[in-house]
C-alpha positions as CSV (number, residue, x, y, z in Angstrom):
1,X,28.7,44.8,14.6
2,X,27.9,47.0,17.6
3,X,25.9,45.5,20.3
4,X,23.1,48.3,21.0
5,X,19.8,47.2,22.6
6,X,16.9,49.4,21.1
7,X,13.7,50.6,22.4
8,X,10.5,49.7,20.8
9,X,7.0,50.6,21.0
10,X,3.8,48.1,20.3
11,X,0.5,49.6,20.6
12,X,-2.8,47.7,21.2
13,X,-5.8,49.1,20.0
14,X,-9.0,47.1,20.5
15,X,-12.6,48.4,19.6
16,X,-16.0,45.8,20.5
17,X,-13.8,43.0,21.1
18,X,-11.4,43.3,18.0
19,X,-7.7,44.0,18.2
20,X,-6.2,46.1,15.2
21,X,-3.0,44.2,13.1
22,X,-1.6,45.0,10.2
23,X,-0.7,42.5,7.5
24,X,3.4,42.9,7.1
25,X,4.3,42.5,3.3
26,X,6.1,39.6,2.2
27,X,8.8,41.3,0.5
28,X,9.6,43.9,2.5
29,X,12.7,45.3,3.1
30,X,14.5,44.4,7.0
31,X,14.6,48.4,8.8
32,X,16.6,46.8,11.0
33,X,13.9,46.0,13.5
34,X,12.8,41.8,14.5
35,X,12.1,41.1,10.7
36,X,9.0,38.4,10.0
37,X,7.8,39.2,6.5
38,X,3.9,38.2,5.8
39,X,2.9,38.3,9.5
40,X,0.6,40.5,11.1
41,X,1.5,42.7,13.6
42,X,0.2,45.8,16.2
43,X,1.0,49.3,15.2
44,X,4.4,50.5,16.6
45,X,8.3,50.8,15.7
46,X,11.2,52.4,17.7
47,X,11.6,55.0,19.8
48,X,13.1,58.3,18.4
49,X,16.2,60.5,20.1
50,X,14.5,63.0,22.0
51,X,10.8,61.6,22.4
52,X,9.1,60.4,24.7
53,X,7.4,56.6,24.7
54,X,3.6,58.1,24.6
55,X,5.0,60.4,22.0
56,X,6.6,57.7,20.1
57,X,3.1,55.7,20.3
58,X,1.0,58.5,19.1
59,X,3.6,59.6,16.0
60,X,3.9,55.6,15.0
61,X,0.3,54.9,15.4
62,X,-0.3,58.4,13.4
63,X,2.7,57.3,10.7
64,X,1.3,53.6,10.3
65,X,-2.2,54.0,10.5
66,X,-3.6,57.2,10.2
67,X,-5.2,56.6,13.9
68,X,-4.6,59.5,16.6
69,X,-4.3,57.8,19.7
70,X,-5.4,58.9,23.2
71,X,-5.8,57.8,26.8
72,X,-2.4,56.3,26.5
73,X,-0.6,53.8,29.2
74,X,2.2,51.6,29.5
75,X,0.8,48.1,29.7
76,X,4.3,46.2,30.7
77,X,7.4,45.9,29.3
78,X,9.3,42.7,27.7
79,X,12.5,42.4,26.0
80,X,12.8,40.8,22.7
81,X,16.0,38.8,21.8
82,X,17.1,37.1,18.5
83,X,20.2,36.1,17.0
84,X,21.8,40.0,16.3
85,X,19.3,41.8,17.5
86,X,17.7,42.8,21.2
87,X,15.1,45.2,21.7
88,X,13.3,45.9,25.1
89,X,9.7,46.8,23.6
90,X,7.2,48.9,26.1
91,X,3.6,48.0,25.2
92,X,1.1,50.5,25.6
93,X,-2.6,49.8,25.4
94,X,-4.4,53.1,23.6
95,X,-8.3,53.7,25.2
96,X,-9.0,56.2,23.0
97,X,-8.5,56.9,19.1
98,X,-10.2,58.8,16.1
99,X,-9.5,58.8,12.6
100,X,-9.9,57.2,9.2
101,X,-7.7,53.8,9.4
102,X,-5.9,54.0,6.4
103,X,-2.3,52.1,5.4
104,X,0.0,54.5,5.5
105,X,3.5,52.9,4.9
106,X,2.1,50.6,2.4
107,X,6.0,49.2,1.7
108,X,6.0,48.0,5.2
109,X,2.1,46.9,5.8
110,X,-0.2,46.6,3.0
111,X,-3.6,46.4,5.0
112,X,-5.1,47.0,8.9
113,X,-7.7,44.8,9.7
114,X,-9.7,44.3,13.1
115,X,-10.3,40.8,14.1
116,X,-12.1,39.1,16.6
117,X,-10.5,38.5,19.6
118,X,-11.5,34.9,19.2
119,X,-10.2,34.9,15.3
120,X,-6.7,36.3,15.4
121,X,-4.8,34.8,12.6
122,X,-2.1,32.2,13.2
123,X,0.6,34.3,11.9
124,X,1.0,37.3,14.4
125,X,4.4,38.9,14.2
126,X,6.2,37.3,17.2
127,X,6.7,40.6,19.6
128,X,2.9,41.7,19.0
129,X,2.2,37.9,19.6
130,X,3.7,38.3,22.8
131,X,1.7,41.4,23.7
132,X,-1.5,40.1,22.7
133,X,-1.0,36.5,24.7
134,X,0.1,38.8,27.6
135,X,-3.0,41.3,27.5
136,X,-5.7,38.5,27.2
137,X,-4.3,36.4,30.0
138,X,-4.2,39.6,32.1
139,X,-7.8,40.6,31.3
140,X,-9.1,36.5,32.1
141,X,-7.5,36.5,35.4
C-alpha cells in the first residue's frame, strides 16, 4: 500500500447559533476517506489536482449540499491519523452562503440538519468533531 498523506477540506457553516452536519449513511460505501458510517459530519471531502482549498470548499459544499459558500477563510489546520490512512484536513469557516439546502450525494449523506450549538448529537464524525471542539473553544476564550 502506498503511504500518501491527503488533503482534506471540512467546512463550518453556522446560522443563529446552529452548526450544519450531515447524517452519514450507515451503509455507505468507504471512498477511501476516514470512514465512520452513521455519524454526522460538516460539509467537505478532499482536495482536487489543480484547485485551490477555497475552491475545493465551495465545489464540496456546492456538491454535498446545494449551499454556495462565500466569505471564505481558513480556520486552522490539523492532521488526522488512523491505522492506513493520514490526512492533514484545513478547516475553513464559511460567513456567507445562499441556496436551497438539499442532500445532494444521498449515497454518502442521507439528510443536513442544523442543530443547536448546545444540541449537537453525540455521534459527530471524528475529524468534524475535532473542528467543532476546536471552533467553540476558540470563540469562549
Amino acid at each position: 500500500m502506498e503511504k500518501i498523506i491527503k488533503v482534506g477540506i471540512g467546512v463550518l457553516l453556522i446560522k443563529n447559533n446552529q452548526i450544519l452536519l450531515g447524517h452519514r449513511i450507515k451503509d455507505g460505501v468507504d471512498t477511501g476517506g476516514i470512514y465512520e458510517p452513521d455519524t454526522w459530519c460538516l460539509p467537505g471531502g478532499k482536495q482536487e489536482y489543480h484547485e485551490t482549498i477555497f475552491e475545493g470548499a465551495i465545489r464540496e459544499v456546492k456538491e454535498e449540499t446545494n449551499l454556495n459558500i462565500s466569505q471564505i477563510e481558513v480556520f486552522n489546520v490539523v492532521d488526522d491519523i488512523q491505522l492506513n490512512k493520514h490526512y492533514v484536513t484545513i478547516h475553513i469557516i464559511a460567513k456567507n452562503y445562499d441556496g436551497d439546502l438539499k442532500a445532494m450525494e444521498p449515497d454518502k449523506q442521507d439528510e443536513w440538519c442544523w442543530f443547536e450549538i448546545e444540541k449537537l448529537p453525540n455521534n459527530i464524525y471524528s475529524p468534524s468533531k475535532k473542528f467543532i471542539e476546536a471552533y467553540l473553544d476558540r470563540s469562549i476564550t
